[in-house]
C-alpha positions in Angstrom: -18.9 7.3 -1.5 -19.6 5.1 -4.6 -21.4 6.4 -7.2 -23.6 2.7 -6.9 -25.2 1.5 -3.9 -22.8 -1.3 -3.5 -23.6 -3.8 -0.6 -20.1 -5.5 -0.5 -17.0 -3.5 -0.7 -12.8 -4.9 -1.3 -10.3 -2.8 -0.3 -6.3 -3.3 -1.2 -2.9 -1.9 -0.5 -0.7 -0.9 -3.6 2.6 -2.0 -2.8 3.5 -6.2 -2.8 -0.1 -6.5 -3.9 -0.9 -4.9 -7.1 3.3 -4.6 -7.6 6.3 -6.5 -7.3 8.7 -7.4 -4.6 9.3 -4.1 -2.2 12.5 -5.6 -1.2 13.6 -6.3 -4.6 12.8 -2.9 -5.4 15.1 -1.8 -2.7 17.4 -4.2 -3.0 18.3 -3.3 -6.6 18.9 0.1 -5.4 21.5 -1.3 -2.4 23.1 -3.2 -5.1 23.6 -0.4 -7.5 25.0 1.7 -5.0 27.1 -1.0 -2.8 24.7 -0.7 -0.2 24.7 -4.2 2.0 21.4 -6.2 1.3 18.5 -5.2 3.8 19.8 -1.6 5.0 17.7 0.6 3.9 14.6 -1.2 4.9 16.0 -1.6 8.2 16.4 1.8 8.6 12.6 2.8 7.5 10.5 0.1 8.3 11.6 -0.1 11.5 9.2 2.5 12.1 6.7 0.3 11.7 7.8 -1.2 15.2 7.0 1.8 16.7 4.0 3.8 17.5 1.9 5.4 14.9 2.4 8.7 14.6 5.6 9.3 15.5 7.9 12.3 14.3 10.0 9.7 12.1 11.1 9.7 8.3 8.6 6.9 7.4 6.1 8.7 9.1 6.5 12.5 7.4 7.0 10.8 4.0 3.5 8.6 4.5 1.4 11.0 5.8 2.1 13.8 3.5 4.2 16.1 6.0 7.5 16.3 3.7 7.8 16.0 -0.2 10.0 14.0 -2.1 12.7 16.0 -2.7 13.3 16.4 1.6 12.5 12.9 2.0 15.5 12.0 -0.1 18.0 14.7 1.5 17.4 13.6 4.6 17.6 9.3 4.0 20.8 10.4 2.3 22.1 12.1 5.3 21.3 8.8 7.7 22.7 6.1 4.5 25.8 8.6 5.0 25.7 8.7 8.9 25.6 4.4 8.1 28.6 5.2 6.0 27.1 4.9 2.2 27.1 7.9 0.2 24.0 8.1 -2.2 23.2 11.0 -4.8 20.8 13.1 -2.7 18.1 13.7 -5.2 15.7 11.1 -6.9 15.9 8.3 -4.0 12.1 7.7 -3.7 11.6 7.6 -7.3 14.8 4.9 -7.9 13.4 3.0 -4.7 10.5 2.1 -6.4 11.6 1.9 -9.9 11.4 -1.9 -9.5 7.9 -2.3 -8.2 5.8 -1.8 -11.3 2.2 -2.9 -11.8 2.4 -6.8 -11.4 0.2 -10.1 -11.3 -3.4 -10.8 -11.4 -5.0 -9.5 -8.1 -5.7 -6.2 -10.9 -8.0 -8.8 -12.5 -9.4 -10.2 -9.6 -10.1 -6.5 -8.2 -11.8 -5.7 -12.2 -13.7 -8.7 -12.1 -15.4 -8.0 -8.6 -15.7 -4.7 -9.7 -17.9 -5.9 -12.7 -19.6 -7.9 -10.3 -21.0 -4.7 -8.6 -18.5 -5.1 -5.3 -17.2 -1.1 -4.5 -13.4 -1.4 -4.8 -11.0 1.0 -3.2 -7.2 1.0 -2.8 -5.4 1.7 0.5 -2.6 2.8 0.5 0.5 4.1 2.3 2.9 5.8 0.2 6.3 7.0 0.2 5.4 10.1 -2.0 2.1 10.0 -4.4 3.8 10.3 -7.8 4.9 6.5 -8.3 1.1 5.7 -8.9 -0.2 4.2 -11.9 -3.2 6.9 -11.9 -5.1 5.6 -14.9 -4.6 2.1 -14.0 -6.0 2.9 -11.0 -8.8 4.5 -12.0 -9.8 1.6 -14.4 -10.3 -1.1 -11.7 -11.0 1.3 -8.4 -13.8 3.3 -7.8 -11.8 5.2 -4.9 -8.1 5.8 -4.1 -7.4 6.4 -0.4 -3.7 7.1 -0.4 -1.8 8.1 2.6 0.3 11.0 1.7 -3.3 12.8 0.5 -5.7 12.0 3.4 -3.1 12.7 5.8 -3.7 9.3 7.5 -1.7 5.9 7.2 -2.0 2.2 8.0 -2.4 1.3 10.6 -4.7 3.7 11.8 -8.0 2.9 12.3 -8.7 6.0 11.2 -7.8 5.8 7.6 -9.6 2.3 7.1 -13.2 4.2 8.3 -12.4 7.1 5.9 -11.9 4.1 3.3 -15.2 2.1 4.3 -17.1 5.6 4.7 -15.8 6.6 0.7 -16.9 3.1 -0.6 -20.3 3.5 1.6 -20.2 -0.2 2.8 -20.1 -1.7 6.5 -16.7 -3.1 7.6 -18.4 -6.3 8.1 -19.4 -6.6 4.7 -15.8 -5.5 3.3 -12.6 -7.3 2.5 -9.0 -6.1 2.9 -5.9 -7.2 1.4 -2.3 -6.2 2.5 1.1 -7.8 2.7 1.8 -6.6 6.4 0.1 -8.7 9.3 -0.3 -5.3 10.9 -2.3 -3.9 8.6 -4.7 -7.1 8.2 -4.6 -7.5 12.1 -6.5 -3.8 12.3 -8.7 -4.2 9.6 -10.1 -8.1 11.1 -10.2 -5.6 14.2 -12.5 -3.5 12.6 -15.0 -6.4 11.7 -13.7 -6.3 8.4 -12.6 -9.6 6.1 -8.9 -9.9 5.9 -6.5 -11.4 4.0 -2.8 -11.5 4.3 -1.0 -11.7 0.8 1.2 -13.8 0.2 0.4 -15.2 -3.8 -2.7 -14.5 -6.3 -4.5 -17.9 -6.1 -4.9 -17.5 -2.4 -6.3 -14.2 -1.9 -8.7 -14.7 -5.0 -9.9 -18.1 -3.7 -10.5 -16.5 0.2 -11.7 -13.4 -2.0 -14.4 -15.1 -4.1 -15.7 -17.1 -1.1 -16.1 -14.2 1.2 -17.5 -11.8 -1.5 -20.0 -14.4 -2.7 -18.6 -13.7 -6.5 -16.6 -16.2 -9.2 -13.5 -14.8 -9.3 -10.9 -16.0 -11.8 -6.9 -15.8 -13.0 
């Protein structure tokens, strides 16, 4: 819980949010390694077609079963099964060299933060040492990240350990994600939520849901 008794709580998802492209991320990894555009997130998001919880790579990596290092041994065995041969060490970490802290939902989050709204990110993540820490701790007043809580999106589960750590009802809390699964359980929930898709629309549908002037 918050260390204020917040009555309105927001609640975002790191990557494609707060960050830069995910696929160009990925992408500039396919390229450097001759890897045709689009395999490698064909081979791990396509978990997200399937049920939570199942014993796949996504799924270990996201929930905090395997570490980095055996996350990358074994995506390098199925890109080799696929017939591209990758260095098997440092994968997660060149994945995401490309999606660095970017735009101005970190300003719209600080300013409703100012504002007194509880702010908490939510987050699934493909190992937890890619995260800005200090960034984060400016603008959040919790992190719920995947690979630490043992939960991911989109489990209910991990959006009530996220609404129970901010201490706000889901009716009076807004989430923002970049995957219409994720937004679909949070609206679900009773919760506010917004698919992103660029910074002036989810502060505008921000601002007029959480009752505060928020501005890029």
């Amino acid at each position: 819980m918050t260390d204020r008794d917040a009555t309105a709580g927001l609640l975002v998802d790191y990557g494609g949010v707060l960050t830069g492209s995910v696929g160009r991320s990925f992408r500039a990894y396919e390229r450097a390694h001759d890897i045709p555009k689009g395999t490698i997130l064909e081979l791990l998001l396509a978990a997200y077609r399937d049920d939570v919880g199942g014993d796949d790579l996504v799924a270990s990596i996201e929930l905090g079963r395997i570490p980095d290092e055996e996350f990358d041994r074994l995506l390098a065995a199925r890109l080799a099964d696929a017939g591209y041969a990758v260095p098997p060490r440092g994968i997660v970490e060149r994945l995401f060299d490309g999606m660095r802290p970017a735009g101005r939902v970190w300003d719209v989050v600080a300013q409703a933060k100012e504002q007194g709204v509880a702010t908490g990110l939510l987050s699934n993540s493909w190992g937890t040492t890619t995260y800005p820490r200090e960034r984060l701790a400016d603008v959040f007043d919790v992190l719920v990240i995947s690979g630490e809580v043992g939960l991911r999106k989109p489990d209910p589960a991990i959006y009530r350990l996220a609404l129970d750590q901010l201490g706000v009802e889901p009716e009076a809390c807004a989430f923002v994600d970049d995957l219409d699964r994720n937004v679909d359980v949070a609206r679900s929930l009773g919760m506010f939520g917004v698919l992103h898709r660029d910074d002036v629309t989810t502060a505008a549908a921000l601002a007029g849901f959480l009752g505060v002037p928020l501005e890029l």
